[in-house]
C-alpha positions as CSV (number, residue, x, y, z in Angstrom):
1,X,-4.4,-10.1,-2.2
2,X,-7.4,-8.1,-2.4
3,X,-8.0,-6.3,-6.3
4,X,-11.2,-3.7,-6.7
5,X,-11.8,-3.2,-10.4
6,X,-14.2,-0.9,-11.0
7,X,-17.3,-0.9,-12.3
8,X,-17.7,0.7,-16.2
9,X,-21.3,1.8,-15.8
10,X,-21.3,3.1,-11.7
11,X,-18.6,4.5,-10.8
12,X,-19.5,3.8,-7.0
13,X,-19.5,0.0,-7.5
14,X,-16.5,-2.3,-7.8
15,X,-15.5,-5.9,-9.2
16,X,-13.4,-8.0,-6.7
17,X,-11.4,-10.7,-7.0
18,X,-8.6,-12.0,-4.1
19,X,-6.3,-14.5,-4.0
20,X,-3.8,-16.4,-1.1
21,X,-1.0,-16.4,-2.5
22,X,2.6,-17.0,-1.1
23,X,5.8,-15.0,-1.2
24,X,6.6,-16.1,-4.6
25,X,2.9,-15.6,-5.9
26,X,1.5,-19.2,-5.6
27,X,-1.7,-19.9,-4.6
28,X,-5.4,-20.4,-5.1
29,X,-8.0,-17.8,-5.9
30,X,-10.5,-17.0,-3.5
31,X,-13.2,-14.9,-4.7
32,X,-14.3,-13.7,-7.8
33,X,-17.3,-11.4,-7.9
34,X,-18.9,-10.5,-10.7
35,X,-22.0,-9.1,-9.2
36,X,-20.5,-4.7,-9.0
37,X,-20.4,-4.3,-5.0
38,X,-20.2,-0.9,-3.2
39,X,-17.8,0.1,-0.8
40,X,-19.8,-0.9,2.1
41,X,-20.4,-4.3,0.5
42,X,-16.8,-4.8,-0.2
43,X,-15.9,-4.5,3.8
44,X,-18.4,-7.3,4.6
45,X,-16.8,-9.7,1.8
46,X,-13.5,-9.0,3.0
47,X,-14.5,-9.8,6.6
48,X,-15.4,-13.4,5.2
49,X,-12.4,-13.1,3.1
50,X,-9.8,-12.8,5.9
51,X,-11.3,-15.5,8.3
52,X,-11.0,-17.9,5.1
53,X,-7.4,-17.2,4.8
54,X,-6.9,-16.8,8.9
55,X,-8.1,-20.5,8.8
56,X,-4.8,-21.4,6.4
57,X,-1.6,-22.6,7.9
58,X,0.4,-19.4,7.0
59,X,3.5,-18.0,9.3
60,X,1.7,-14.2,8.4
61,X,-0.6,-13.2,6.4
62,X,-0.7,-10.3,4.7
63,X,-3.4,-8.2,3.2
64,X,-3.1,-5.9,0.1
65,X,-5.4,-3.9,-1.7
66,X,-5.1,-3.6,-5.4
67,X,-7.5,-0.3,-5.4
68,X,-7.7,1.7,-8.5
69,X,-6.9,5.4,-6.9
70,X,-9.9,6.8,-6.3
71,X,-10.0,4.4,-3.3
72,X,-6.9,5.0,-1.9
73,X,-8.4,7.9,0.7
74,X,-10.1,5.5,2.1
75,X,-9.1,4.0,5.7
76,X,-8.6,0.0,4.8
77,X,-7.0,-1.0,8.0
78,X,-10.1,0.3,10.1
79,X,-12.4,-2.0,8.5
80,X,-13.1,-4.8,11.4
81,X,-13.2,-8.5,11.3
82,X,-13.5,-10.1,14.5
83,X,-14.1,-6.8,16.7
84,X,-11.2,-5.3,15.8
85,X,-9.5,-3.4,13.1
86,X,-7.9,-5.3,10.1
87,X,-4.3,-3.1,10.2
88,X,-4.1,-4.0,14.0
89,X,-4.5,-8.2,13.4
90,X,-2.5,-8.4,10.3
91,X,-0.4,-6.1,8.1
92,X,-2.2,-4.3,5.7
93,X,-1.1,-2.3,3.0
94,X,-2.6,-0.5,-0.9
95,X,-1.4,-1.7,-4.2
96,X,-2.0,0.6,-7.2
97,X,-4.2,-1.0,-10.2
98,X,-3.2,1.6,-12.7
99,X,0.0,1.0,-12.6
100,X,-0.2,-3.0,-12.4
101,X,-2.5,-2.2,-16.0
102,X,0.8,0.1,-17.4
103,X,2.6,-2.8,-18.4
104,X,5.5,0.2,-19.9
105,X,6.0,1.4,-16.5
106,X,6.9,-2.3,-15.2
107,X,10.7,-2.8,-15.8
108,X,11.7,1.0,-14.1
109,X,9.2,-0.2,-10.8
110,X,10.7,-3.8,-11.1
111,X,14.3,-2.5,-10.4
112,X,12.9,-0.6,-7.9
113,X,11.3,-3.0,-5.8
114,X,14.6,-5.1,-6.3
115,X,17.0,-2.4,-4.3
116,X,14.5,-1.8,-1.7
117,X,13.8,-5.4,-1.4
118,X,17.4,-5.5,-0.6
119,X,17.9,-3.2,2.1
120,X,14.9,-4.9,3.8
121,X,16.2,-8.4,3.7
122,X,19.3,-7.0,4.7
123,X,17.5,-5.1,7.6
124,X,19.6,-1.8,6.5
125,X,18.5,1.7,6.9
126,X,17.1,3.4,3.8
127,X,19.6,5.6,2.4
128,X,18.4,9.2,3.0
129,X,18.9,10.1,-0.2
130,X,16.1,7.3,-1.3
131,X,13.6,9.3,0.2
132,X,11.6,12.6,-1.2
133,X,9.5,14.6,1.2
134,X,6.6,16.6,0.4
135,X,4.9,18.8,3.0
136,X,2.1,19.9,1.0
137,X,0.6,19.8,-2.0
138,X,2.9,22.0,-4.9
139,X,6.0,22.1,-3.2
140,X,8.0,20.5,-5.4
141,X,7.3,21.7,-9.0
142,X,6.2,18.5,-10.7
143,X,8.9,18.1,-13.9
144,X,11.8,18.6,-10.7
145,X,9.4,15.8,-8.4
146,X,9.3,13.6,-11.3
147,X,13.6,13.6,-12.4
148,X,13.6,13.6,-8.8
149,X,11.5,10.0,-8.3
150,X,12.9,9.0,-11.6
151,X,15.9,8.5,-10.1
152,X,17.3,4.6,-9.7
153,X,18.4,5.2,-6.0
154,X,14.8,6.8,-5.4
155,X,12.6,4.4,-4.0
156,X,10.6,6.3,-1.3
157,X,7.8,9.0,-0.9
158,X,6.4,10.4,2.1
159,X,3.5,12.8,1.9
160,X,2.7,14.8,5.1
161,X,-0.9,15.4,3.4
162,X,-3.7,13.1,1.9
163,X,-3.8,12.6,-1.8
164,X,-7.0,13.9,-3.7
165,X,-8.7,11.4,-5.3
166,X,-9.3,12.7,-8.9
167,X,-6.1,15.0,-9.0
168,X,-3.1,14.5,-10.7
169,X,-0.6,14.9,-8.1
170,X,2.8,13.8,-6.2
171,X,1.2,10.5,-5.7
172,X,0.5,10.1,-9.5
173,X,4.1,10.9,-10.5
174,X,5.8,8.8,-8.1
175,X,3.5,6.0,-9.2
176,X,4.7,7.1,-12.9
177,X,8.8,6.7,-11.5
178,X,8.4,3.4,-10.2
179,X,8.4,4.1,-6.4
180,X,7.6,0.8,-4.5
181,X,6.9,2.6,-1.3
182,X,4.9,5.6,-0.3
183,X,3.8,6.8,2.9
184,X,1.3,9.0,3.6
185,X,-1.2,11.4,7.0
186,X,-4.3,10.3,6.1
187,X,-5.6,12.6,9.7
188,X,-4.6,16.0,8.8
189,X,-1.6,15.7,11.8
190,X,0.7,18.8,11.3
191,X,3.6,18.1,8.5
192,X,6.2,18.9,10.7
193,X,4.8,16.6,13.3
194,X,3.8,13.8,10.7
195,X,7.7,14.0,9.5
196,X,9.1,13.6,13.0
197,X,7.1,10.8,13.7
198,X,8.2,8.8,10.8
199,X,11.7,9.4,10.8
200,X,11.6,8.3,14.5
201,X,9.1,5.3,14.0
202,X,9.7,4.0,10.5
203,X,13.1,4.8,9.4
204,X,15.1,5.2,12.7
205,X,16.7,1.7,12.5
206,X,16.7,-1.0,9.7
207,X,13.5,-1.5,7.5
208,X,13.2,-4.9,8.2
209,X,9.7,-6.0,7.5
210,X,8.1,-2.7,7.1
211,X,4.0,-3.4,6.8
212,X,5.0,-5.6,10.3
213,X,6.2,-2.7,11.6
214,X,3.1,-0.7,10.4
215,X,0.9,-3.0,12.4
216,X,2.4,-2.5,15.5
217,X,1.9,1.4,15.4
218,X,-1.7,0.2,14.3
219,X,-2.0,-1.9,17.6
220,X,-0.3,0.5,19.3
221,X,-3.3,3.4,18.4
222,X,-6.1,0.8,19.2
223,X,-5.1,0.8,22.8
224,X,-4.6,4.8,22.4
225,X,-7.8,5.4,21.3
226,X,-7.6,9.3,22.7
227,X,-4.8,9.7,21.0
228,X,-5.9,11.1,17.3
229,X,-2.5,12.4,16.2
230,X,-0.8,8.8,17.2
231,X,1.2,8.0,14.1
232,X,-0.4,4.1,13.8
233,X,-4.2,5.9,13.0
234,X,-2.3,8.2,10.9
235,X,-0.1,6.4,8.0
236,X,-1.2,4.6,5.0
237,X,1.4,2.5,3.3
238,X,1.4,1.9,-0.2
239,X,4.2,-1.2,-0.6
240,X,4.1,-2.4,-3.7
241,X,5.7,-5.9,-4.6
242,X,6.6,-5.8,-8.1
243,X,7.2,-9.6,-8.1
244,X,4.0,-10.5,-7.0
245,X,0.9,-10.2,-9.5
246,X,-3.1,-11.3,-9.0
247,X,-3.1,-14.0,-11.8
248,X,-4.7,-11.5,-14.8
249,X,-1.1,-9.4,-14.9
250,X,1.4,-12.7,-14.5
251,X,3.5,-12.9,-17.7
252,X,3.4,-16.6,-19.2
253,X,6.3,-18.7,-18.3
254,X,7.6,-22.4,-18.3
255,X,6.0,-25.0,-15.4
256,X,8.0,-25.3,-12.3
């Protein structure tokens, strides 16, 4: 777990800190950098970053950015370590730091994760109902998007567009609701294109272990580099474990 905390005097320069941590958020810390780094900083340190942990007995490892929003346009997975992209060696997927800091919004995204964490164990097929899609920026009027997300049985976005990064938008209010996972084209690939993909790739059978399955389509573009509108260079996935905190947001409890 990767978190980028930025900087309060340059707003192009972040804090990091990252942890290993397991499936029940145990672990050791492995960075923390008080020295403000820039975005092209931040990709070498992760580099080092993910051979530590590669050099760990771990079944999989996982890799998750806790990026404040204003980083979330840009293309994690395509940052390389070993000569090839991150999202095609290991699962990677974005966190939101604002809401991890909006401790009032945790109980409504806890419940959240809970069902969807059930379905996945479970290997089941999201409920279509559990999903809202937007195809472009205003479609859904936002006080209707937001009773819409709000919703307990509503615990999925997909946007056929990329977020802005200073707007208040349909990201913003489904991070608000307490949606665990969002999907969204990062490439500009036609809605009704990006829609068909998804449904055919991502939620045609059982979820299963979803940011898995997100790597394969990752893999799956590397070898089709020609292919620009292939749905693995595409999709960003925000999957966001509300049972698993970087160390600074754990709430205090008894020793194991």
């Amino acid at each position: 777990m990767i978190e980028l905390q930025p900087d309060g005097i340059d707003e192009n320069r972040y804090g990091l800190s990252a942890w290993l941590q397991d499936d029940h958020g145990h672990g050791e810390m492995l960075r923390h950098e008080n020295r403000p780094l820039d975005v092209a900083e931040i990709a070498e340190v992760v580099q080092h970053l993910v051979r530590r942990a590669e050099a760990t007995p771990a079944e999989r490892l996982y890799i998750e950015f806790v990026a404040p929003r204003r980083l979330f346009h840009l293309p994690f997975e395509t940052w390389r370590t070993e000569g090839a992209p991150l999202g095609a060696l290991h699962p990677v997927v974005i966190r939101s730091l604002e809401r991890l800091r909006r401790r009032g919004t945790h109980e409504h995204w806890r419940r959240k994760w809970r069902s969807l964490s059930e379905v996945t164990s479970l290997e089941r097929r999201l409920d279509p109902d559990a999903i809202t899609w937007v195809a472009q920026r205003g479609d859904i009027e936002p006080d209707r998007l937001h009773r819409r997300t709000s919703e307990e049985t509503s615990l999925c976005l997909v946007l056929a567009f990329s977020p802005a990064p200073a707007e208040h938008d349909e990201l913003d209010v489904a991070l608000d609701s307490g949606v665990p996972m969002i999907l969204w084209n990062r490439n500009g690939v036609a809605p009704v294109d990006f829609f068909s993909e998804v449904r055919a790739t991502v939620f045609a059978d059982g979820l299963g272990d979803l940011p898995e399955q997100v790597r394969l389509l990752r893999e799956e573009a590397q070898r089709e580099k020609h292919r620009r509108d292939h749905l693995g260079s595409c999709l960003t996935l925000l999957w966001d474990n509300a049972d698993r905190m970087p160390e600074p947001y754990v709430r205090l409890r008894a020793p194991d």
